[in-house]
C-alpha positions in Angstrom: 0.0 0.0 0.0 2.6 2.1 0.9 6.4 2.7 -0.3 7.8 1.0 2.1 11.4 -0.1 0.6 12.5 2.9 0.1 16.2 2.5 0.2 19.6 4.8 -0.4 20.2 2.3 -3.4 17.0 3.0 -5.2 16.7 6.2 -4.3 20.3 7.1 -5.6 19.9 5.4 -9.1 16.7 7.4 -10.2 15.5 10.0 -12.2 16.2 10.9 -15.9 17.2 14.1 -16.9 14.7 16.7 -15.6 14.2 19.3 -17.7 12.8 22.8 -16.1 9.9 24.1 -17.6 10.8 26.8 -19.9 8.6 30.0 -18.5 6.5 26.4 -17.0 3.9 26.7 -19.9 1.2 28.3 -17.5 -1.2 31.4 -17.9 -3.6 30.8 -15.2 -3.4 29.4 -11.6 -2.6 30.1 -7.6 0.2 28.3 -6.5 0.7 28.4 -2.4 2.2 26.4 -0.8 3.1 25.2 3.0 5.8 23.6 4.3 9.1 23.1 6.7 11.5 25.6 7.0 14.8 24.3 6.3 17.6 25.0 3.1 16.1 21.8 1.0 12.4 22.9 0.6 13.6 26.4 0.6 15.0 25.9 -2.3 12.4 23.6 -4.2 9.8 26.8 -3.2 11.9 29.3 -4.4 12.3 27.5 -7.9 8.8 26.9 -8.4 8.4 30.2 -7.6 10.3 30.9 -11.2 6.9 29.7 -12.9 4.8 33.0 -11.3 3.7 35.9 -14.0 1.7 35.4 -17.0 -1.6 35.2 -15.1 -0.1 32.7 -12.6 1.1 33.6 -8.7 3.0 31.5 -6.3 3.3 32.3 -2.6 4.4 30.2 0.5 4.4 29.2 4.3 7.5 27.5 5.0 7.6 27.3 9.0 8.6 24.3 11.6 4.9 24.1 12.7 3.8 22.8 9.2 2.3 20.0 10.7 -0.1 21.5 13.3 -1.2 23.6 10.1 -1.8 21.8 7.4 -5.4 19.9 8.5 -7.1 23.1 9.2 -5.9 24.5 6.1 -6.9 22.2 3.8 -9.7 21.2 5.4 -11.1 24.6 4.4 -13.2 24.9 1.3 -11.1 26.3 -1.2 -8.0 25.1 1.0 -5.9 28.0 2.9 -2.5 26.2 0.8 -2.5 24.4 -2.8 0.3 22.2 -2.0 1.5 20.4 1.7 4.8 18.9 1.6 5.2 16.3 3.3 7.2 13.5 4.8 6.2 9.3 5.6 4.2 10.4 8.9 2.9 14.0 7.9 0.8 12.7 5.2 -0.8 10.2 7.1 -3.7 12.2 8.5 -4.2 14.2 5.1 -4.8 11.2 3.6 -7.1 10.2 6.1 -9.3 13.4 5.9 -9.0 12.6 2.0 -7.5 16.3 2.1 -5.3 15.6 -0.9 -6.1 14.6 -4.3 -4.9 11.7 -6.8 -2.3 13.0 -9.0 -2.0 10.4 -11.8 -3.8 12.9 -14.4 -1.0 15.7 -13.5 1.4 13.0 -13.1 0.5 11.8 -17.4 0.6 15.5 -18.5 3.2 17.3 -16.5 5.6 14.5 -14.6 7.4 12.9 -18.2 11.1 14.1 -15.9 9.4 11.5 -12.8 10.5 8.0 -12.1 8.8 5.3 -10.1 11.1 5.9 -7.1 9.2 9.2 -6.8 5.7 8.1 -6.9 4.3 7.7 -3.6 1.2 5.0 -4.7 -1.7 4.2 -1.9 -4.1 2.0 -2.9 -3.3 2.5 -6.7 -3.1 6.2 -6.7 -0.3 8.1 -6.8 -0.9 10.4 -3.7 2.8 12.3 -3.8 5.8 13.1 -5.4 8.9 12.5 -3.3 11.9 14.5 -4.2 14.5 13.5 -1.1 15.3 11.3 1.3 16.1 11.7 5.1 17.3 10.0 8.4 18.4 11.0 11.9 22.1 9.6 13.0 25.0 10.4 14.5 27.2 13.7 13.9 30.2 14.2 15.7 33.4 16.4 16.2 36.7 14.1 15.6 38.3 16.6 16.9 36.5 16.2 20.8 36.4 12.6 20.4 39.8 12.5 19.3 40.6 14.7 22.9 38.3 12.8 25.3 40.5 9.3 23.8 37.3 7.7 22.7 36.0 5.7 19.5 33.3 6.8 17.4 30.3 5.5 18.9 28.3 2.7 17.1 25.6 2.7 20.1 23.9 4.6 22.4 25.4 3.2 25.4 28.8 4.2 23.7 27.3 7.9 22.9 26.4 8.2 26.4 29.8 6.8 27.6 31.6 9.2 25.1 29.9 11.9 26.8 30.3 11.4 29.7 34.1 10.5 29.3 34.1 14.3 27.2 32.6 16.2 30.5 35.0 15.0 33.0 37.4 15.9 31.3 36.0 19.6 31.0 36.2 19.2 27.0 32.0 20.5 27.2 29.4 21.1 29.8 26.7 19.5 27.0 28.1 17.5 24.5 24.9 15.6 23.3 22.3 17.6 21.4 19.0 16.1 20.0 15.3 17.4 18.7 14.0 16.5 22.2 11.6 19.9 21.9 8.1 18.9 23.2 5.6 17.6 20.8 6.7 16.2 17.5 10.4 16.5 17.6 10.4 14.6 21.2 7.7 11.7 20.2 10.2 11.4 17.3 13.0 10.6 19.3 10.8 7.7 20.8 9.7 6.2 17.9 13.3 6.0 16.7 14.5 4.8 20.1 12.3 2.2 20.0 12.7 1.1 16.4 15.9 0.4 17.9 14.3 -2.4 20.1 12.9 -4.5 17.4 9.4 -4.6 18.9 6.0 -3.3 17.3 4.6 -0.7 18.2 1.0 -2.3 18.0 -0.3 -6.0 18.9 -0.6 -7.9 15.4 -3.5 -6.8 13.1 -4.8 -4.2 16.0 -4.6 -0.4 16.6 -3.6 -1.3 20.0 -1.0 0.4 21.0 1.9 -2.0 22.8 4.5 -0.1 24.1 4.0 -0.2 28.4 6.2 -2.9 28.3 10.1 -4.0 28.9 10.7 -2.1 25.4 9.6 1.1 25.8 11.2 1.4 29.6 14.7 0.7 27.3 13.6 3.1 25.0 12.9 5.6 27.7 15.6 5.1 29.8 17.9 5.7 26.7 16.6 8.6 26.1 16.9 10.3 29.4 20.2 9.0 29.8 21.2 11.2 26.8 19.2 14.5 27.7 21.0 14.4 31.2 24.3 15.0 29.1 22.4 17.9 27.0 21.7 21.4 27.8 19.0 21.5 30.1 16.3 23.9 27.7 16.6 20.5 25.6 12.5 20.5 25.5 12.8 23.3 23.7 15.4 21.9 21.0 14.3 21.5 17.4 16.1 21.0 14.8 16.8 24.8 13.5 18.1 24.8 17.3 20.4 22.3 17.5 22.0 23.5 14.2 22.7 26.2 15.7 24.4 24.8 19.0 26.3 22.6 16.6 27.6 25.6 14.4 28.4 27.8 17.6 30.7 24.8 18.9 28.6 23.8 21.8 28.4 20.1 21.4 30.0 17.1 19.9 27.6 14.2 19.9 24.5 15.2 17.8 21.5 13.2 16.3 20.0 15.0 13.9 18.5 15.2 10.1 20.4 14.5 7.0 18.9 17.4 5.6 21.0 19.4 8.3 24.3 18.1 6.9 24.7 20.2 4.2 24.2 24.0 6.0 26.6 22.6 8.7 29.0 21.9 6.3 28.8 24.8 4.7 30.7 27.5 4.9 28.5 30.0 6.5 27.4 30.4 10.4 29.9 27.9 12.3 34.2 28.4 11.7 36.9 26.4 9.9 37.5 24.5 13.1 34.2 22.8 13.6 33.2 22.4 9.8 36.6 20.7 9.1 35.9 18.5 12.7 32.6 17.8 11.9 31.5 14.1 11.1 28.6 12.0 9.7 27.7 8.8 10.2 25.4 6.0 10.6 22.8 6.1 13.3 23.5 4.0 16.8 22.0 1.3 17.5 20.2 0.8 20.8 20.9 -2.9 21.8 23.7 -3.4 19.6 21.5 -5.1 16.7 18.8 -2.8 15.4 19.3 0.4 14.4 17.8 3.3 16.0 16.4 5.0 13.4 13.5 5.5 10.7 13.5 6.0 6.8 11.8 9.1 5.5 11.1 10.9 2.3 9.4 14.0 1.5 7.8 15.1 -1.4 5.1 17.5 -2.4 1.0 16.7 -2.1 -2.0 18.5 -4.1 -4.7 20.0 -2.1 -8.2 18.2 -2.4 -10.1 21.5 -2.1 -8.9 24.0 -4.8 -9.8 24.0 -8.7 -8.2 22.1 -11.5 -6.3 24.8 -12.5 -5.0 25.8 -9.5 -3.7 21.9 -8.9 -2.2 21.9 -12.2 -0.2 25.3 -11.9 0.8 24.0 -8.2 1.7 21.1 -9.6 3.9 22.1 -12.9 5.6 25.0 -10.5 6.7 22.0 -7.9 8.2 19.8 -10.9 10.0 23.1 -11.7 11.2 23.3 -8.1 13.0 19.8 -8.4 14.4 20.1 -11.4 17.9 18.8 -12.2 19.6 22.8 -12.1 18.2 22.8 -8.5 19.7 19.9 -7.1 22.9 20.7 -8.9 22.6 24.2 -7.5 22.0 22.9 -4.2 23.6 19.6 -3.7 24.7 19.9 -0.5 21.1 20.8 0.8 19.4 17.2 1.1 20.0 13.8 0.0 17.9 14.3 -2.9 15.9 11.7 -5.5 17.4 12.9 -8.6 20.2 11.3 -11.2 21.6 15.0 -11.1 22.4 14.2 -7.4 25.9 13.7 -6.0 26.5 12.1 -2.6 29.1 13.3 -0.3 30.0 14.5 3.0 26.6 15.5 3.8 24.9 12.5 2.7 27.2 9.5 4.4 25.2 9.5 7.8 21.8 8.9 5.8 23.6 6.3 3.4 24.9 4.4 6.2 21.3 4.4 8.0 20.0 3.3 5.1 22.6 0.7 5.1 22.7 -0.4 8.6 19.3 -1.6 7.8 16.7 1.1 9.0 13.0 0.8 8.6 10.9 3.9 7.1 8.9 5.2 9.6 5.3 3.2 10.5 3.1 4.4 7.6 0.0 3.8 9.6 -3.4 5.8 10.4 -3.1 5.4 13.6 0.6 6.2 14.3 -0.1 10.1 13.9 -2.0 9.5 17.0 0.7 7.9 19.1 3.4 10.2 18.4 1.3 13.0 19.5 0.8 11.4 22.8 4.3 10.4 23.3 5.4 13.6 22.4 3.0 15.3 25.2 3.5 12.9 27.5 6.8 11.9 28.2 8.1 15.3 29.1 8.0 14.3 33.0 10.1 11.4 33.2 12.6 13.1 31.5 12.6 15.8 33.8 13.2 13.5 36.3 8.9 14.0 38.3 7.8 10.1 37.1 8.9 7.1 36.6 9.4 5.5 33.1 6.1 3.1 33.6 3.6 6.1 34.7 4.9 7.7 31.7 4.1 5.3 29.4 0.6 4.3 30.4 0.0 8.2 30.0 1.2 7.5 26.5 -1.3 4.3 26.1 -4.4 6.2 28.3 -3.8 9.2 25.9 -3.5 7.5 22.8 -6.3 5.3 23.4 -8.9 8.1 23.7 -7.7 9.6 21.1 -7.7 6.1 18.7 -11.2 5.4 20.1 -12.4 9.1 18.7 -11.1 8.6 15.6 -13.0 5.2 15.6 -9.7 3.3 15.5 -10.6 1.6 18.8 -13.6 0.4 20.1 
């Protein structure tokens, strides 16, 4: 139903020569479009942007609270946005509100530059156009490691022990950094916590959640373990934040986005010293055997609610925004699903996640649901008021209200 394979290999090999629409053929149409805030998607909107005039405009909302937006505004009638972009989880409950519409029409017309690897299909439709791939793992400073005399770590228990070696030694007050701000960012850091145990998140064939066991205790205890080597605002830390703290020198253990890898690398907004000492690489694994870690794409959707020209001008102006001059232009910026691509620094932690053997994230209607209430609710364990059981059946009695309105749960 869902693409669930997607891998670094695939993803790598795609994509013939896209050619950028040539003044993008359109005299009528509102584009708008919402979305995250970060140098990738910044650049797709700013490209597709190239196809307003003639009769046609193109506006945007790129901001880190994408995802608290986007119902609400395509749930209005014409939708607030003509375009969502969107990643495996994000499009989960857009589907379900059937907020989005089919694009195989668009896809025939306007999509001749798209391969299979890009076409997210549910159910037979294609729902999506993905244009890059993404992971949390590991970056570090060789340079720290290198001082505090320890190996690169290849689990979380050796991130932790790294850290710990690096702050008695006075080398950094907070070497670890992670997306641990409350809500999305923090359930995030669950679910890939837990991916690292190898157990489901649900009981076989059920919307039940199962996590309030042995598992998610691990999972929990992992995580805390690592915020208590972190700077203490860490609910606040999402991922413009701890790009930030990385770039100002402030830490040298960090799990965060692909995507981040190529404005650290860059040369603006950090110094010679930490760019040149800055590493990527796989994620850790949790128990030594399963990565902890999840697959993502994102890629662009078409709003259900607007007219057919506005869908089809949204939807030419986005193939303009991933054309092969933008991902040569901006290489560096993503891990992107396009033969024009070429991997490097920037890209080696997601290729080796993909590598190591991590999942994509759950692509289930129901999963929306749990990271919300693990991202609400497991804020007092880590700041040290409960105990790692309480906070998990406050995960399972929130979720389960929630699952039993939406009808997921009797």
């Amino acid at each position: 139903m869902f693409l669930k394979n997607l891998t670094l290999a695939s993803a790598m090999s795609v994509l013939a020569s896209t050619a950028a629409y040539a003044g993008c053929g359109l005299t009528a149409g509102n584009v708008n479009v919402l979305g995250n805030d970060f140098a990738a998607i910044q650049a797709v909107v700013a490209a597709a942007g190239e196809c307003a005039g003639d009769g046609v405009t193109v506006e945007s909302n790129l901001t880190t609270e994408h995802r608290d937006l986007q119902v609400a505004a395509l749930t209005a009638n014409p939708a607030q946005y003509t375009s969502a972009i969107v990643a495996n989880s994000s499009i989960v409950p857009l589907l379900n509100d059937g907020l989005i519409r089919p694009l195989d029409d668009l896809v025939a017309k306007h999509g001749a530059s798209l391969q299979p690897h890009q076409l997210i299909t549910i159910d037979g439709k294609v729902m999506a156009v993905a244009f890059m791939a993404n992971a949390q793992h590991l970056f570090y400073r060789s340079d720290i490691l290198e001082a505090a005399g320890v190996a690169v770590p290849s689990s979380y228990a050796e991130v932790v022990a790294a850290a710990e070696k690096i702050k008695s030694m006075g080398l950094m007050d907070h070497p670890v950094i992670m997306n641990t701000k409350t809500g999305w960012n923090l359930g995030e850091e669950f679910v890939n916590m837990y991916m690292g145990t190898g157990a489901p998140f649900f009981k076989a064939g059920s919307a039940e959640v199962s996590i309030n066991n042995e598992n998610g205790v691990a999972a929990l205890n992992m995580l805390k373990a690592l915020t208590e080597h972190s700077n203490p605002d860490f609910l606040t830390y999402d991922s413009n934040a701890t790009a930030a703290v990385w770039e100002g020198g402030q830490a040298a253990l960090g799990i965060m986005w692909g995507s981040r890898g190529g404005p650290i690398l860059d040369d603006e907004g950090s110094t010679a010293e930490i760019v040149n000492a800055t590493v990527l690489t796989g994620a850790p694994t949790l128990n030594g055997d399963n990565v902890a870690s999840t697959l993502w794409w994102d890629g662009f959707t078409i709003a259900a609610n607007i007219s057919d020209d506005d869908a089809e001008a949204t939807f030419v102006a986005l193939v303009n925004g991933i054309s092969d001059d933008v991902v040569k232009a901006n290489n560096s910026a993503a891990v992107w699903l396009s033969a024009a691509y070429e991997p490097n620094a920037a890209s080696a932690g997601v290729a080796a996640t993909a590598a190591s053997g991590a999942s994509p994230y759950p692509m289930l209607p129901y999963m929306g649901l749990l990271h919300t209430a693990l991202g609400a609710e497991i804020t007092e364990f880590l700041q040290g008021s409960e105990s790692a059981e309480q906070a998990l059946a406050d995960v399972e009695a929130a979720y389960t209200t929630a699952a039993k309105e939406q009808g997921f749960l009797q």
